[in-house]
N, CA, C and O of each residue as an XYZ file, in Angstrom:
632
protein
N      36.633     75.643    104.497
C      37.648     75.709    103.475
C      37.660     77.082    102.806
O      38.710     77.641    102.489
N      36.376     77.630    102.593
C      36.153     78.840    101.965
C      36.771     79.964    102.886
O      37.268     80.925    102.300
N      36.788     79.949    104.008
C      37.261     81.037    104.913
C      38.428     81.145    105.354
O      38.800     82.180    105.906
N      39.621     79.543    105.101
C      40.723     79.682    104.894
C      41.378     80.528    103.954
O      42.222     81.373    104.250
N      40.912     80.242    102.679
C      40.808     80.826    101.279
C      41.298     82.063    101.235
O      42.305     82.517    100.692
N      40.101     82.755    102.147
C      39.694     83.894    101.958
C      40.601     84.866    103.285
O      40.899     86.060    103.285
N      40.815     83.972    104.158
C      42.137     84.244    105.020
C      43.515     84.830    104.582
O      44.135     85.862    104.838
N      43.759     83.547    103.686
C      45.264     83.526    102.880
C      45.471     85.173    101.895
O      46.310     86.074    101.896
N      44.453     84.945    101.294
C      44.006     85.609    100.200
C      44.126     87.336    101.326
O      44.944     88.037    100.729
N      43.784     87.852    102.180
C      43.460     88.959    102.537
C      45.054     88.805    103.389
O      45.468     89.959    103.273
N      46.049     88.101    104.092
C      46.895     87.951    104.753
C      48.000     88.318    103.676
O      48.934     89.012    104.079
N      47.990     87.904    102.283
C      48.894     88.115    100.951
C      48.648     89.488    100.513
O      49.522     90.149     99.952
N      47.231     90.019    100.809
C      47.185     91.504    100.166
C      47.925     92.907    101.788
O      48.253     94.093    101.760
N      47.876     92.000    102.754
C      48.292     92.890    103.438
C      49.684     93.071    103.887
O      50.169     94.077    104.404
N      50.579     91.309    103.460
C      51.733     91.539    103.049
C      52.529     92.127    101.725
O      53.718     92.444    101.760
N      51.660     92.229    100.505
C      51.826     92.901     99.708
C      52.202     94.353    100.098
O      53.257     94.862     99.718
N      51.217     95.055    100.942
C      50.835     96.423    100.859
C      52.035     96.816    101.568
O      52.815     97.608    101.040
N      52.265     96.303    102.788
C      53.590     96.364    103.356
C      54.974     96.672    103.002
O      55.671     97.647    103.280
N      55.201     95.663    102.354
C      56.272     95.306    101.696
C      56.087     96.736    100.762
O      57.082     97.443    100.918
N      54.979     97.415     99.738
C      54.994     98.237     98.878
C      55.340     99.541     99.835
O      56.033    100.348     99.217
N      55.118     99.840    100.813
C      55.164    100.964    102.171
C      56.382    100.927    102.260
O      57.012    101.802    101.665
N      57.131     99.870    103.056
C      58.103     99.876    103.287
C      59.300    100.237    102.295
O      60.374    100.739    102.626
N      58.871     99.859    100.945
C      59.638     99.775     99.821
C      59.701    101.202     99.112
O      60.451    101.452     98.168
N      58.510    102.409     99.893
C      58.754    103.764     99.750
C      59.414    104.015    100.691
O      60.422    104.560    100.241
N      59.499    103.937    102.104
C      59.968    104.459    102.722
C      61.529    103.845    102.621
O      62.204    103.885    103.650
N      61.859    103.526    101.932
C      63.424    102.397    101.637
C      63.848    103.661    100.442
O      64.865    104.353    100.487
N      62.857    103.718     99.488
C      63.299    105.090     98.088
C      63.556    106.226     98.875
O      64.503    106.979     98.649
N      62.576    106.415     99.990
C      62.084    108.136    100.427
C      63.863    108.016    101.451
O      64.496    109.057    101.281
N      64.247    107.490    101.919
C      65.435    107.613    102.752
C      66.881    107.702    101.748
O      67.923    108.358    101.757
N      66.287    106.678    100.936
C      68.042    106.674    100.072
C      67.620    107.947     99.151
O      68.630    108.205     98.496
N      66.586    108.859     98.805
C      66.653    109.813     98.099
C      67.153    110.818     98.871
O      67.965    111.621     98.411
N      66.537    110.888    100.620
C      67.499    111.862    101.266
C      69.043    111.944    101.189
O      69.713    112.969    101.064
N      69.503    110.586    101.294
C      70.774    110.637    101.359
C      71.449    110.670    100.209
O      72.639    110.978    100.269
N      71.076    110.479     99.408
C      71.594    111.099     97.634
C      71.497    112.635     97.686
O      71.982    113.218     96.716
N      70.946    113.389     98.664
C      70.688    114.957     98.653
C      71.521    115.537     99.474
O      71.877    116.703     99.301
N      72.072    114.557    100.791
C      72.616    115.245    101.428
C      74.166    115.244    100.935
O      74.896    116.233    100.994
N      74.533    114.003    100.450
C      75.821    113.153     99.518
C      75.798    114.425     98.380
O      76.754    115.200     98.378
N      75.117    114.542     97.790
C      75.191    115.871     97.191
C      75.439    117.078     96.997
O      75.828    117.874     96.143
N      75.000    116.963     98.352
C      74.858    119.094     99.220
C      76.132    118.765     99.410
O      76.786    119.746     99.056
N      77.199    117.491     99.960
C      78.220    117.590    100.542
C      79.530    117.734     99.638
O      80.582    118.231    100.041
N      79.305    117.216     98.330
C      80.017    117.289     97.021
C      80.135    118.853     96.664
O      81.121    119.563     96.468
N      78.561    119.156     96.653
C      78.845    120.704     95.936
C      79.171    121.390     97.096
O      80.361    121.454     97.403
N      78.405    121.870     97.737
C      78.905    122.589     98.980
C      80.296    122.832     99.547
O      80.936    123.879     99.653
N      80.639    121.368     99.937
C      81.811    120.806    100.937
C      81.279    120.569    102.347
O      82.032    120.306    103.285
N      79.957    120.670    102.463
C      79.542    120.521    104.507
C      78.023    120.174    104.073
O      77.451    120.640    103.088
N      77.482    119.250    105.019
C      76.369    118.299    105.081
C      75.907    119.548    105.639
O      76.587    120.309    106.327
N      74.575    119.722    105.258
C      73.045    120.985    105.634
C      73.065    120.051    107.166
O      73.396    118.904    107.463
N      72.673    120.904    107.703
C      72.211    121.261    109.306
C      70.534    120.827    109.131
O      69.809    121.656    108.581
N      69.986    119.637    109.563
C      68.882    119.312    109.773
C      68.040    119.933    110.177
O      66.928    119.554    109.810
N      68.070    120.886    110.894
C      67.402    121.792    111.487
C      67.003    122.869    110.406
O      65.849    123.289    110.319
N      67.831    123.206    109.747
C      67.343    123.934    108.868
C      66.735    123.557    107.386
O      66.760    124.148    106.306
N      66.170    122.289    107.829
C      65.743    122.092    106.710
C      63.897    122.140    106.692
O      63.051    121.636    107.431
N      63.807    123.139    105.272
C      62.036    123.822    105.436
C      60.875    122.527    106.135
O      60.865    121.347    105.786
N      60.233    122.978    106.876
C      58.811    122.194    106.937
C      59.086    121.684    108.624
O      58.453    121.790    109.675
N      60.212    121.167    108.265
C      59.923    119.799    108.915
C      61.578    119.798    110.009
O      61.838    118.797    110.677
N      62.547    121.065    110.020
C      63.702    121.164    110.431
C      63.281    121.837    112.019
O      63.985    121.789    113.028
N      62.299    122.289    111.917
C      62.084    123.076    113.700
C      61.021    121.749    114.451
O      60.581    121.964    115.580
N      60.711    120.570    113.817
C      60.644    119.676    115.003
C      61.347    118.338    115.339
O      60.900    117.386    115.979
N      62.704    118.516    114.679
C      63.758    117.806    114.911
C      64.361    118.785    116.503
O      64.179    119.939    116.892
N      65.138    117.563    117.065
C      66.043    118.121    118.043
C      67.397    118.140    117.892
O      68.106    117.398    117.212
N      67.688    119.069    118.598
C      69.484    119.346    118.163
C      70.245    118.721    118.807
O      70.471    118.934    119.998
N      70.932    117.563    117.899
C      71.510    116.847    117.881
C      73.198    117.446    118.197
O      73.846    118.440    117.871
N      73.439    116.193    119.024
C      75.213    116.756    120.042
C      76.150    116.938    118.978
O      76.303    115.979    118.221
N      76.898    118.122    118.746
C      77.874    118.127    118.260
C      78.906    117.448    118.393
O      79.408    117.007    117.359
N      79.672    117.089    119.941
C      80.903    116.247    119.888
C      80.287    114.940    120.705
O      79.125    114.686    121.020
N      81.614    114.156    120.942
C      81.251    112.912    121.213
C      81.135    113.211    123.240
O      80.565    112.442    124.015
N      81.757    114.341    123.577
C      81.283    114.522    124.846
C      79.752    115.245    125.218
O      79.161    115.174    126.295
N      79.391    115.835    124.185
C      77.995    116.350    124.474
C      76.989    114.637    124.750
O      76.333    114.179    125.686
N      77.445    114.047    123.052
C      76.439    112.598    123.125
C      76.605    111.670    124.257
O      75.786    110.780    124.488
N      77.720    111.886    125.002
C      77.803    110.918    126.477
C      77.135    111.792    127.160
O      75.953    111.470    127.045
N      77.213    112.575    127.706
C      76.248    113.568    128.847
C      75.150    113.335    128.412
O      74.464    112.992    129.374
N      74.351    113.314    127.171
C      73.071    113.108    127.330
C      72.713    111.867    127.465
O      71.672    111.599    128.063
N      73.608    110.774    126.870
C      73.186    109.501    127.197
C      73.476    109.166    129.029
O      73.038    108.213    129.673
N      74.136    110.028    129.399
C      74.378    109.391    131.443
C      73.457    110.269    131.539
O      72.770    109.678    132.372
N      72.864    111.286    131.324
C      71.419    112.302    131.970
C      70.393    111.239    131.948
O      69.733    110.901    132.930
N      70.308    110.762    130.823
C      69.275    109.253    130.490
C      68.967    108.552    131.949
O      68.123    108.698    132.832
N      70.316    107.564    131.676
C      70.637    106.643    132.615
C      70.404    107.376    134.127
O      69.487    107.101    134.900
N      71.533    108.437    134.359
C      71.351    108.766    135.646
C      71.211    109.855    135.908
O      72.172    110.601    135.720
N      69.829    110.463    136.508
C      69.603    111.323    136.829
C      68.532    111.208    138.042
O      67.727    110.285    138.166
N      68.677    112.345    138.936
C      67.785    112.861    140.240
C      67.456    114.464    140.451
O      68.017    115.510    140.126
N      66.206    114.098    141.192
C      65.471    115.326    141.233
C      64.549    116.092    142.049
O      63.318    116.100    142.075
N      65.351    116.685    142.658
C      64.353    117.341    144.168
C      63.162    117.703    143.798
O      62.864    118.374    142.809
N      62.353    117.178    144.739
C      60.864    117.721    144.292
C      60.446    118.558    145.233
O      59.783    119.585    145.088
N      61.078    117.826    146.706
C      60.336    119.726    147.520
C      61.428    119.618    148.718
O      62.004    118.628    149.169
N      61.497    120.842    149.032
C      62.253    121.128    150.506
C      61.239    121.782    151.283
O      60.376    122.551    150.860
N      61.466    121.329    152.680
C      60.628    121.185    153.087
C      61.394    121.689    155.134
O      62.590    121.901    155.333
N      60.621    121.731    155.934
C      61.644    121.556    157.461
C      60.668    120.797    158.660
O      59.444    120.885    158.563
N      61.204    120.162    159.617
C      60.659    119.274    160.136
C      60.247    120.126    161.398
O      60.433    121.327    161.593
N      59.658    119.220    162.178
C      59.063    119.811    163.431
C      60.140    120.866    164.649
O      59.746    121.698    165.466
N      61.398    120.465    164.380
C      63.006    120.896    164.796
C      62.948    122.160    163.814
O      62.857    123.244    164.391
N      62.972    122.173    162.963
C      63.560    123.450    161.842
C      64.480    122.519    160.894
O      64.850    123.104    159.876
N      64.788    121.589    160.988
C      65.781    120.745    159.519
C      65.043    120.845    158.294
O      63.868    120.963    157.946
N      66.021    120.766    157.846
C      65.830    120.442    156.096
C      65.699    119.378    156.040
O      66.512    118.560    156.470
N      64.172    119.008    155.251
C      63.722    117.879    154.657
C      63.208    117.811    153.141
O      62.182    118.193    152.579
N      64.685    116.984    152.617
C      64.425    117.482    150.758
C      64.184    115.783    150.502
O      64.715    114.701    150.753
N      62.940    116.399    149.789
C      62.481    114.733    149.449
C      62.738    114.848    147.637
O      62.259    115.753    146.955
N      63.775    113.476    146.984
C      64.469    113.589    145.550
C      63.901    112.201    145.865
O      63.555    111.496    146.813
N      64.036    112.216    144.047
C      63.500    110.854    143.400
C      64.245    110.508    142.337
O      64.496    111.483    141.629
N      64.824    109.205    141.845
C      65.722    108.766    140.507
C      64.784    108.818    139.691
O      63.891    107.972    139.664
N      64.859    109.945    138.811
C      64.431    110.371    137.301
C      64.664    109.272    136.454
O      63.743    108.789    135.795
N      65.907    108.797    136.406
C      67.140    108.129    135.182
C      66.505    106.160    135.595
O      65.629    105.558    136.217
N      67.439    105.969    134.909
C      66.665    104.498    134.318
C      67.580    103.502    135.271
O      66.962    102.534    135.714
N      69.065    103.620    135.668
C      69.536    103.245    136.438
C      69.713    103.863    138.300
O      69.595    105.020    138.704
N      70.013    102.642    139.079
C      70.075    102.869    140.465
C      71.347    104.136    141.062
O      72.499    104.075    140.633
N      71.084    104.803    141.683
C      71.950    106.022    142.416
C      72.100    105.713    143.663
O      71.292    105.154    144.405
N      73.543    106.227    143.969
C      73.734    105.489    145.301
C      74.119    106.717    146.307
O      73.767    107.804    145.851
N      74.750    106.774    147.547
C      75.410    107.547    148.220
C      74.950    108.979    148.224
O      75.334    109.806    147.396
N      74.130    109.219    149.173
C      73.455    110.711    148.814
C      74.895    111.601    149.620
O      75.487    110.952    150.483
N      75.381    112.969    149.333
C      75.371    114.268    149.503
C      75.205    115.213    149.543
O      75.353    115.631    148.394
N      74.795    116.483    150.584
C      74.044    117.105    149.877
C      74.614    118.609    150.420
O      75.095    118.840    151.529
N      74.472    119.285    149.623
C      75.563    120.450    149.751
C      74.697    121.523    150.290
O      73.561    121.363    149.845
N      74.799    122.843    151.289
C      73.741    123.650    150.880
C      74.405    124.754    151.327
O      74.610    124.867    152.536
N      74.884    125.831    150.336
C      75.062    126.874    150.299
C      76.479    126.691    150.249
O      77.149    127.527    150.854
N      77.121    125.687    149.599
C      78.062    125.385    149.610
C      79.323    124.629    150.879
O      80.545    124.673    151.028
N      78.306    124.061    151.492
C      78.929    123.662    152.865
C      78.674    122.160    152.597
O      77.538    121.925    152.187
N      79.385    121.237    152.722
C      78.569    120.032    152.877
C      77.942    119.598    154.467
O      78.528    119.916    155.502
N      76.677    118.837    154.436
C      75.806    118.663    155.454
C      75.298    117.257    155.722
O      74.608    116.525    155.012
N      75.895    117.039    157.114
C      75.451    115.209    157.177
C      73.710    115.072    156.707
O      73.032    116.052    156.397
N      73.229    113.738    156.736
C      72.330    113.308    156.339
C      71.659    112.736    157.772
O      72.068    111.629    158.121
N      70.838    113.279    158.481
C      70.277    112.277    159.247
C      69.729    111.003    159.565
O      69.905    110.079    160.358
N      68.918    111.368    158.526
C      68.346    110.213    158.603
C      69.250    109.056    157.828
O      70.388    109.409    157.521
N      68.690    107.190    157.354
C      68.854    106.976    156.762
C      67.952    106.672    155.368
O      66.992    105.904    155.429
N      68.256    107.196    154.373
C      67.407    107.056    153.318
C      67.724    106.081    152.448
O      68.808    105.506    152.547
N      66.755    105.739    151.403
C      66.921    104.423    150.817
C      68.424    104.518    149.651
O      68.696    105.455    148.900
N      69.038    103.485    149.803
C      70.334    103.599    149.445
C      70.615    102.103    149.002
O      71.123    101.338    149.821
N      70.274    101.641    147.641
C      70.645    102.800    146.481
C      69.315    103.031    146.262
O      68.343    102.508    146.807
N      69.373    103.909    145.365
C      67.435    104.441    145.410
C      67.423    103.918    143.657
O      68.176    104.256    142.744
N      66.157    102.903    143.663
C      66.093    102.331    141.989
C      65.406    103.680    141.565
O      65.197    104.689    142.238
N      65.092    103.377    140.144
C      64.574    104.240    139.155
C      63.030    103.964    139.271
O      62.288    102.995    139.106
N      62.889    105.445    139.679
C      61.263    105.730    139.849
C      61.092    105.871    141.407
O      60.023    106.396    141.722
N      61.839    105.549    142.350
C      61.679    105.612    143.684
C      62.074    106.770    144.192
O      63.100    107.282    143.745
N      61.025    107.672    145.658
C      61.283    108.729    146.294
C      62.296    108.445    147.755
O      61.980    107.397    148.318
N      63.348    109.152    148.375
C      63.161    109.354    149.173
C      63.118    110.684    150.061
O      62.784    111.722    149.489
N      63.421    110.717    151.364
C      63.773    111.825    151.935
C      64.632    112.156    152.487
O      64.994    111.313    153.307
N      65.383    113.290    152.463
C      67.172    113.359    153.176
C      66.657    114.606    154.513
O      66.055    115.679    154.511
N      67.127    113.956    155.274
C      67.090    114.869    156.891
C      67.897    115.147    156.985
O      68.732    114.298    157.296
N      68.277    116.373    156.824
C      69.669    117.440    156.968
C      69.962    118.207    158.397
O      69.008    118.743    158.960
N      70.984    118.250    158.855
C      71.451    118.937    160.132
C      71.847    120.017    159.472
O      73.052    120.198    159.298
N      70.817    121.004    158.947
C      70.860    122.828    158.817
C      69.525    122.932    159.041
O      68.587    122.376    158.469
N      69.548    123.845    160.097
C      67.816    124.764    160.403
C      68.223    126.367    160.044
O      67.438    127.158    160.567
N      69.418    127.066    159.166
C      69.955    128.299    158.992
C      68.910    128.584    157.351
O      68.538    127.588    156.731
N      68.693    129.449    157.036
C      68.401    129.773    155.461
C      69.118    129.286    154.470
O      70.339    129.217    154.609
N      68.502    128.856    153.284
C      69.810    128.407    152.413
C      69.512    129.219    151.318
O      68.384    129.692    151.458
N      70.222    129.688    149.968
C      70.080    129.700    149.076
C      70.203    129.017    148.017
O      69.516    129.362    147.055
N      71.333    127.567    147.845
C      71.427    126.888    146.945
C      71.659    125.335    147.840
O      72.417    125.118    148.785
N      70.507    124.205    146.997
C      70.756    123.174    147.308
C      71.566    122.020    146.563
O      70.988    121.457    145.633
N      72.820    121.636    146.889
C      73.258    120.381    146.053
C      73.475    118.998    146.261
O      74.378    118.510    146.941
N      72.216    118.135    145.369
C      71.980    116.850    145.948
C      73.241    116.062    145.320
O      72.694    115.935    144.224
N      74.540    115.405    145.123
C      75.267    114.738    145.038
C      75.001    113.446    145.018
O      74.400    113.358    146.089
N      75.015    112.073    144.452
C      75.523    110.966    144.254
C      76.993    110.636    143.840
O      77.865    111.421    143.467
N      77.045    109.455    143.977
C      78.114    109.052    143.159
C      77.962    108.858    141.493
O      78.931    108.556    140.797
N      77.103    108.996    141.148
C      76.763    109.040    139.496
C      76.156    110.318    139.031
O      76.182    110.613    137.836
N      75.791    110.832    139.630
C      74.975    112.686    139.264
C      74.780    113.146    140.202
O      74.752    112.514    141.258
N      74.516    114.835    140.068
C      74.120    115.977    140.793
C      73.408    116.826    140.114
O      73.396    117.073    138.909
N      72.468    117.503    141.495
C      71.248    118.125    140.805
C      71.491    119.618    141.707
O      72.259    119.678    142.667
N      70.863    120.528    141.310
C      70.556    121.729    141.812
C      69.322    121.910    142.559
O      68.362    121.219    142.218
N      69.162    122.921    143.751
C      67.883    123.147    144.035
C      67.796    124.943    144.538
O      68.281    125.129    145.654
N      67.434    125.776    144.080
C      66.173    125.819    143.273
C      67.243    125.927    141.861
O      66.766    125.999    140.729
């Protein structure tokens, strides 16, 4: 009975403390925004986060328009990423890419030097998130620029 007690009793002081935390960090936010509501009255333009002392150079810079904030949210979702080129026992190009992004990529293309170039082999299609494969290319010539194509993103190589 005593150790119930004494349960309750230590479970109430740590919902207390909580609730008192939370209940600064509830002041510490609406005091920011009484500052920035402020800056925006006198001023006429909300301060740039970034420039604000201490603590403004480890914020990230946040998208100006509503097309920057979609590109970074589909970079999220979908993105791929050559990890090596490579040539096979023939002389082909063998570029082995992997889905970076959180959703599945489908339909590889792959450009190189601005030519497009069948795919030999077949590689895994659609490739989930976190999975490698490898694309066997019909070019054994030098390249200077590689472009891996999906139907949802494209990547550069080098």
């Amino acid at each position: 009975m005593l150790a119930i007690i004494i349960g309750v009793a230590i479970l109430a002081i740590v919902i207390y403390i909580a609730f008192k935390v939370l209940g600064s960090i509830v002041v510490g936010l609406g005091l920011i925004a009484i500052v920035f509501v402020a800056s925006y009255f006198i001023l006429g333009s909300v301060p740039d986060l970034r420039e604000v002392p201490i603590i403004g150079r480890y914020l990230p810079e946040l998208p100006t328009t509503t097309g920057e904030a979609i590109a970074i949210i589909r970079n999220v979702l979908y993105n791929v990423k050559v990890l090596d080129v490579s040539r096979d026992i023939d002389g082909r190009l063998l570029i082995s890419v992997a889905n970076t992004g959180k959703m599945q990529l489908s339909r590889f293309n792959v450009f190189v030097n601005g030519q497009q170039v069948s795919v030999l082999n077949t590689p895994v299609d659609p490739l989930d998130s976190g999975e490698v494969t490898v694309l066997q290319l019909n070019w054994s010539s030098d390249y200077a620029k590689i472009e891996v194509k999906t139907d949802q993103t494209s990547t550069l190589y080098p």
